[in-house]
C-alpha positions as CSV (number, residue, x, y, z in Angstrom):
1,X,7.8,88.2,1.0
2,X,11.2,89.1,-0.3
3,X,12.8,92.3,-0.7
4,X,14.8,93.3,-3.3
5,X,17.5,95.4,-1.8
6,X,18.4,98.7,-4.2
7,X,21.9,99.2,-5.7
8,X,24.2,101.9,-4.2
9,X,24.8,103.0,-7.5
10,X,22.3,103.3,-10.9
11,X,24.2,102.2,-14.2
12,X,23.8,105.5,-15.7
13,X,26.1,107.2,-12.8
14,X,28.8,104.1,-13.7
15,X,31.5,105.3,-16.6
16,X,30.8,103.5,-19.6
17,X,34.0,101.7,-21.2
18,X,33.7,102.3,-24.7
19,X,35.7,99.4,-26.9
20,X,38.0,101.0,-29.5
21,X,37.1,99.5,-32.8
22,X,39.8,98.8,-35.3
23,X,39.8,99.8,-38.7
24,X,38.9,96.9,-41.2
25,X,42.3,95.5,-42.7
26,X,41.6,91.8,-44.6
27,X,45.7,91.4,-43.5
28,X,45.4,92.4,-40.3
29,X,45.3,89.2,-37.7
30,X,42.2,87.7,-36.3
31,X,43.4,88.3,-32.8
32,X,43.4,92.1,-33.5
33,X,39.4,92.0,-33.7
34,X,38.3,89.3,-31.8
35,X,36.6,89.6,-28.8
36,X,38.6,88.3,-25.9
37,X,37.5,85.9,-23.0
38,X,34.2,85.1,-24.3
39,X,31.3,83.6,-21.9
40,X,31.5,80.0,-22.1
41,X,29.2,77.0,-20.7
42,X,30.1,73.1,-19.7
43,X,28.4,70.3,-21.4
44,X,26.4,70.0,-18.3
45,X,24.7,73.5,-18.1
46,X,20.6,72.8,-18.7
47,X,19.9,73.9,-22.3
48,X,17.1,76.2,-20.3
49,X,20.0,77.9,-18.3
50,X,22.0,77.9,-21.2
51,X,18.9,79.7,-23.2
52,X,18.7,82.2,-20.6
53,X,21.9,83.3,-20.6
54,X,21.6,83.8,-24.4
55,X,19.1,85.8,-24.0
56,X,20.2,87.8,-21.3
57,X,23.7,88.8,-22.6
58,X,22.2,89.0,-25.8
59,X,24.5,86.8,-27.2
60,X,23.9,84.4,-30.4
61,X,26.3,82.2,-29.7
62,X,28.3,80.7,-26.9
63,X,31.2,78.3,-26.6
64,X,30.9,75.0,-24.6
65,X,34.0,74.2,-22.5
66,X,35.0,70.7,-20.5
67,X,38.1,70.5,-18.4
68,X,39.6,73.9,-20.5
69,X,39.0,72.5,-24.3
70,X,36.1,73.8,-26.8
71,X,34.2,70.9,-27.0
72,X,31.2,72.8,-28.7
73,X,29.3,75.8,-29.7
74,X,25.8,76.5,-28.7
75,X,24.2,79.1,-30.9
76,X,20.5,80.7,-30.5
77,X,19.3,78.7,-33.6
78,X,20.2,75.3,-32.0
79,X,17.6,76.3,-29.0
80,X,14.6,76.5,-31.9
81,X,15.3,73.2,-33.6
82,X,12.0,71.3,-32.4
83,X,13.0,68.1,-30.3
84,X,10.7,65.3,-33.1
85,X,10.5,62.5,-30.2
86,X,7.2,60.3,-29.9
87,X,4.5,62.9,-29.6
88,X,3.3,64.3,-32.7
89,X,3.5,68.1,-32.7
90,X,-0.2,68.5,-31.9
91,X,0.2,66.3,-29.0
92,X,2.8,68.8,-27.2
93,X,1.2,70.9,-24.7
94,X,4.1,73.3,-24.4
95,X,6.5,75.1,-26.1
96,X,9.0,74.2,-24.3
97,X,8.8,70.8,-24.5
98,X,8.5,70.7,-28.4
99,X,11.8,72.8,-28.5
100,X,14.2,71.8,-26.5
101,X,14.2,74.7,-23.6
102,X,14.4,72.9,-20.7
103,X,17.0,71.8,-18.1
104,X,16.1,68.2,-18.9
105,X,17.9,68.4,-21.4
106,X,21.6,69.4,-21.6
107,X,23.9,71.6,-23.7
108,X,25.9,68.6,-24.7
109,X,22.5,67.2,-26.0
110,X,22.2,70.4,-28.9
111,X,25.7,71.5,-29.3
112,X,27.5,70.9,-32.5
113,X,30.4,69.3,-31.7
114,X,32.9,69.2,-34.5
115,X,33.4,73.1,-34.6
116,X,35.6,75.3,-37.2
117,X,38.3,76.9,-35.5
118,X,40.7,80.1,-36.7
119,X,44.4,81.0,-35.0
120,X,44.7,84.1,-33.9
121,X,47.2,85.3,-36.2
122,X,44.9,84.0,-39.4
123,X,45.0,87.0,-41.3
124,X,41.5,88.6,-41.2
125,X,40.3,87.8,-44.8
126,X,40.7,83.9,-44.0
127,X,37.8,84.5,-41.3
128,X,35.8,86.5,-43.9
129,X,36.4,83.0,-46.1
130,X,35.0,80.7,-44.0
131,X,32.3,82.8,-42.8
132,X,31.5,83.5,-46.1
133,X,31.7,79.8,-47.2
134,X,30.0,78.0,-44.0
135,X,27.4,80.8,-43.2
136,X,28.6,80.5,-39.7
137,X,28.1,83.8,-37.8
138,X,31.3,83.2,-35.4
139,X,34.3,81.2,-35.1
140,X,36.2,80.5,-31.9
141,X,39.7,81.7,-32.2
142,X,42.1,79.5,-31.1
143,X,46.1,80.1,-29.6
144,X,49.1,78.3,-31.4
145,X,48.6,75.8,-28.2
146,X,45.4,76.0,-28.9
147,X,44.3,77.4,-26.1
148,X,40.4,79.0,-26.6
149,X,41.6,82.9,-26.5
150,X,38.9,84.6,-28.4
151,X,35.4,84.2,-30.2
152,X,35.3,86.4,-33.6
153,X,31.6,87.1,-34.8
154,X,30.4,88.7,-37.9
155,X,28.9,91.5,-35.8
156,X,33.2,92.2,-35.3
157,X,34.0,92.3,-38.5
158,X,30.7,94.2,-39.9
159,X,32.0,96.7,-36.9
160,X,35.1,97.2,-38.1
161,X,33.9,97.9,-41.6
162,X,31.9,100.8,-39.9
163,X,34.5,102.6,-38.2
164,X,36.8,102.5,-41.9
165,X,34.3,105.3,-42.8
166,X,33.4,109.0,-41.7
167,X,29.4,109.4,-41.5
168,X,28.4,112.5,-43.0
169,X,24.6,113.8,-42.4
């Protein structure tokens, strides 16, 4: 039997770092609302790992990484596309088989590969554009080298809209 061994300290006792959220300004630059250092995967992380961590974090989205370039983006959607192979659906015994939720498969298997970018000085509104146009619910921010600096979600912007008002009950 194992044992789990109990933390020294609960997370309620730990100070909680609260993340200052700026004001929405359409010409303010991406980079001032992104989110920085963003969880990332490799190509070779099993789409069921890769699912876990989604769900865990409580992400939507997460960028795939090879040898330090975005290669990919792996959102929650892309897990729940069924995999059509030979069996007919009724065939499948279980759900994870049908979707693709399983280590058998890969994350370079269900990544979409040709992803839209913004820089980091894009003014804010251009994000708002594309997120608008695409329907995408995040873009990868990228440096002038372009370097993979940020990701920048709708959830940022939606946040930033919130704190631009005073709630009054």
């Amino acid at each position: 039997m194992r044992r789990i061994r109990k933390p020294t300290q609960k997370k309620a006792d730990k100070p909680q770092k609260k993340k200052v959220i700026k004001p929405y300004d359409p010409t303010e630059p991406v980079k001032a609302y992104m989110t920085r250092n963003p969880s990332v995967l490799s190509s070779d992380t099993g789409a069921k790992t890769g699912f876990w961590i989604l769900q865990t974090k409580g992400f939507k989205q997460l960028l795939v990484i090879d040898r330090g370039k975005l290669v990919g983006i792996v959102s929650d959607r892309d897990f729940r596309r069924p995999q059509f192979g030979d069996k007919p659906s009724d065939e499948v015994e279980y759900w994870e088989e049908y979707y693709r939720i399983s280590d058998l498969y890969k994350i370079r298997d269900i990544r979409t590969s040709n992803v839209v970018t913004i820089n980091e000085n894009a003014p804010l509104i251009d994000a708002v554009r594309v997120f608008k146009q695409k329907k995408f619910n995040a873009l990868p921010v990228l440096s002038e080298s372009g370097k993979l600096v940020g990701i920048l979600t709708v959830h940022d912007i939606l946040s930033s809209l919130m704190s631009s008002y005073k709630y009054k009950k």
